[in-house]
C-alpha positions, 0 to 999 in steps of 0.5 A: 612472170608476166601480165594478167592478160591473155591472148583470144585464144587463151595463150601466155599472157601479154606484158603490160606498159612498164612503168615510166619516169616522168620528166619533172621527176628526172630533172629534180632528181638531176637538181637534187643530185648537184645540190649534193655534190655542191654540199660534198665540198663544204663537208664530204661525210654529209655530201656523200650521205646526201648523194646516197639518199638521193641515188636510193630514190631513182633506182628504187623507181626503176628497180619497181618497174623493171624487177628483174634489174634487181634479181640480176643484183641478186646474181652477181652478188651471189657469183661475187661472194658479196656476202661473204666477203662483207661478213669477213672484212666488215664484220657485216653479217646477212647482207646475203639474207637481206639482198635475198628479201629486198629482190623478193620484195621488188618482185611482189611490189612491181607484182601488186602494182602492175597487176602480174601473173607467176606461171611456174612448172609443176614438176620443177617446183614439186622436185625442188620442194621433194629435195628440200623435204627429203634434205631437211628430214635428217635434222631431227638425227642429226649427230651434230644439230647445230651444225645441221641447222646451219646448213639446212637454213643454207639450203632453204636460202639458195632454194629461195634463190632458184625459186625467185629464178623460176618466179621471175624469168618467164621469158628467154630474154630475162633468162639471157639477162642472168645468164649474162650476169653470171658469165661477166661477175665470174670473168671478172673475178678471173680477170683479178687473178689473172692480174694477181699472177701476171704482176704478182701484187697479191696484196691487192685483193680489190676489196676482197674480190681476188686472193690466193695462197702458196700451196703444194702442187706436185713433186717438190713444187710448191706454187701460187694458187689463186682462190678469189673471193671463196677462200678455196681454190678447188672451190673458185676452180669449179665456179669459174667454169659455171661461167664459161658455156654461158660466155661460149654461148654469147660468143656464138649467138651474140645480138651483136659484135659487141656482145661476141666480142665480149663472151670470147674474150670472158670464156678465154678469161675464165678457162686462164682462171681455172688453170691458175687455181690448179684444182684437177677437178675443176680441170674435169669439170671442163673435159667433161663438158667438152666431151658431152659438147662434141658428143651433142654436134657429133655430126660435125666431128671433121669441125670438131678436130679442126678446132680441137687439135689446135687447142690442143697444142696451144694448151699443151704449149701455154700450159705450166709444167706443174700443171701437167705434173699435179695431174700426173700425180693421180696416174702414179695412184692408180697405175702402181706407183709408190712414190711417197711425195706429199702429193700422193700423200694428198691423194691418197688422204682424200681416198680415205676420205671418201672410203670413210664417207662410204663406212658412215653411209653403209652405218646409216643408210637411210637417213645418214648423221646429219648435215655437218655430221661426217666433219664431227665423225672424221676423227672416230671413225678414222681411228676405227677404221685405221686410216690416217690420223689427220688431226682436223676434222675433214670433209668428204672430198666428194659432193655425192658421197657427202651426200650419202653420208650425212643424207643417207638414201632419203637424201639421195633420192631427193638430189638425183629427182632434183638433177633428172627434172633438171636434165628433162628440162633442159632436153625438152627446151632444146626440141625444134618447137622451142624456136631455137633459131632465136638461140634459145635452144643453144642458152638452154644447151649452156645450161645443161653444160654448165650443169655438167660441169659443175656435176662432174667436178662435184664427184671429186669435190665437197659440197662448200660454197654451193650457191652459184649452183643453185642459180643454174638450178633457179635457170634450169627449173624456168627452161620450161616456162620459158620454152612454152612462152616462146610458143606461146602455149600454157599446159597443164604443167603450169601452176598459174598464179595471179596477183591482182593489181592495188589502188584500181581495177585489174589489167585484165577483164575476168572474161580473159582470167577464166579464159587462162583458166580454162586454157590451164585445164 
């Protein structure tokens, strides 16, 4: 996002003047702010009321002049599962909606006052809106309407998340900024369940944030696993490691040493994170981002050993036993064994399920049964395929097969556009031309690592809890922009659309609007 403003020879606009606090109106804000606290001790309901009143006032200021502050709110209640939690604890329910619409009121009003421009790519937007389209068609078959209702309005919302994303972070910096956002709310949720395990206080859950539950791991283990604030262990697994590229990167291409410092000790939070919750497709999403980061530095592989053989044997040492067992239960699977533990059980319960996903899309190819349509079929199509009776109903265990099922074909074409414009994007913002000096090509390889980690934990794991992954969706969807504003060049590709200033003339003369126009075309 950017002023209306372009350069001579009609290049990515200029950023006008931020806005600014006056003196006069930092000190009355000082004054006002005593004057409550000084009433706090007479009548502590009313002081606090007061204190709240007056603190609405400065940060609705400077949330008007620097709206990407509010959009980095927007991340970390979403990484936080805020709204979630307000719904369960506090019976507060939309605060998720309503944080969605207050970022996309500040975004227009700072639009209106300042006199700004949304540069958004074409082929980003038009993939996302193809998904959404494509998804939402299966409403009007749906075998269960309203459950598919509710989901699609799920969809709609995190799609208007990554779309705020793409309208608000036309530049490398605010994209480091939610990066950033995202990595530190995600290691602190990992930082609460390390000190869970290690003083083994569950019952203090900081508001919500931390949780876990006694669960079977492997054999005759049964273990603690710690879910955090999404309820699902394999759920927080696969959200924890969305943080750990992102950290890795500033690790590596901090501004300074304490950023480093910083990004180290939360990716080292976060991977301790997901161990603590067990879920071996959380554990894949990793390995298979760490393949596909040795896989991208190839060249250096004598670097990469040198590194890899001692994680390896510190992981090896630091690891729990059942940890090591709970994998080893899938081998006993696939190689032959017939061992008849609960764990097994568990596996070979979820193979169930996946063969029931693929019968119910083989039934429905091209538009599925609905979203929430495999849950309602579970327990038929069960009986009629002589699966195990599991007297719940049950998702498909596998995001893509999920998918398949309650999408069908149409469904599926949307999803994997919308995954191969991601990929594209996140290859072209790593070409030379992006300036990645400035470690811009490395936040666009955390992206797409992020990404593939996520992906790849999702083959094993349902679709629940898919918000965090629409905020590196909304990330992916503006490497483009992003990347053409660090050359400072505008295509083709860019839809440009101007917002004109209120209360006085625009920022920028209409000599230099048609030059941006023509320099589009």
């Amino acid at each position: 996002m950017s002023a209306l403003c372009t350069t001579a020879g009609g290049g990515w606009p200029a950023n006008p003047a931020r806005g600014r606090l006056s003196a006069g109106l930092v000190l009355a804000g000082a004054l006002l702010a005593g004057l409550s606290i000084a009433i706090a001790f007479i009548d502590p309901l009313i002081g606090l009321a007061a204190f709240a009143i007056v603190a609405a006032g400065p940060l609705v200021i400077v949330a008007l002049a620097r709206p990407e502050l509010v959009l980095y709110g927007l991340v970390a209640v979403t990484a936080l599962n805020l709204s979630d939690i307000l719904s369960a604890q506090h019976a507060i329910t939309g605060a998720g909606k309503a944080m969605v619409a207050v970022a996309a009121l500040f975004l227009l009003a700072n639009a209106l006052r300042f006199g700004k421009t949304f540069i958004a790519d074409r082929l980003s937007l038009t993939a996302l809106l193809l998904y959404c389209v494509l998804a939402g068609l299966s409403v009007f078959w749906a075998y269960e309407p309203f459950a598919a209702l509710e989901q699609t309005d799920a969809l709609y919302r995190n799609a208007i998340i990554a779309s705020l994303i793409l309208a608000a972070a036309g530049s490398y910096d605010v994209l480091r900024g939610i990066a950033r956002t995202v990595f530190l709310s995600l290691a602190l949720l990992a930082a609460i369940a390390v000190f869970q395990v290690a003083t083994g206080r569950y019952d203090i859950d900081f508001g919500g944030l931390g949780g876990a539950g006694f669960h079977h791991i492997a054999g005759e283990i049964d273990s603690i696993r710690v879910h955090g604030p999404y309820v699902d262990a394999n759920s927080f697994g696969r959200i924890l490691l969305i943080g750990i590229p992102f950290a890795a990167y500033e690790a590596i291409c901090g501004r300074n040493g304490w950023w480093r410092l910083a990004g180290a000790a939360c990716a080292a939070l976060l991977v301790l994170g997901v161990i603590l919750t067990y879920s071996r497709g959380a554990m894949l999403g990793v390995a298979i981002m760490a393949l596909a980061l040795a896989w991208c530095y190839r060249r250096h592989w004598r670097l990469q050993l040198t590194l890899a053989i001692p994680l390896i044997v510190a992981a090896s040492l630091l690891m729990p036993q059942s940890y090591f067992d709970r994998a080893a239960a899938v081998a006993t699977i696939f190689v032959g064994g017939q061992s008849t533990r609960d764990d097994d059980q568990s596996i070979l319960n979820r193979i169930d399920e996946n063969a029931l996903a693929v019968r119910i899309f083989t039934d429905n190819v091209w538009g599925g049964v609905g979203p929430g349509g495999y849950a309602a079929l579970f327990q038929k199509y069960s009986l009629d395929h002589n699966k195990h009776l599991r007297f719940e109903d049950r998702k498909a265990h596998s995001l893509y097969l999920e998918l398949a099922a309650e999408g069908g074909l149409l469904a599926l074409l949307g999803f994997f556009s919308f995954v191969a414009v991601l990929g594209y994007n996140v290859l072209t913002a790593r070409r030379p031309g992006t300036r990645p000096q400035g470690g811009h090509a490395g936040l666009a390889g955390a992206i797409g690592l992020a990404l593939i980690g996520y992906l790849s934990a999702s083959s094993v794991l349902h679709a629940d809890f898919s918000r965090p992954f629409w905020l590196l969706c909304g990330m992916a969807l503006a490497l483009p922009v992003c990347a053409r504003h660090a050359r400072n060049q505008i295509t083709k590709r860019d839809l440009v659309i101007a917002v004109p200033r209120m209360g006085g003339r625009p920022i920028a003369r209409q000599s230099n609007v048609a030059k941006l126009e023509r320099a589009v075309q």
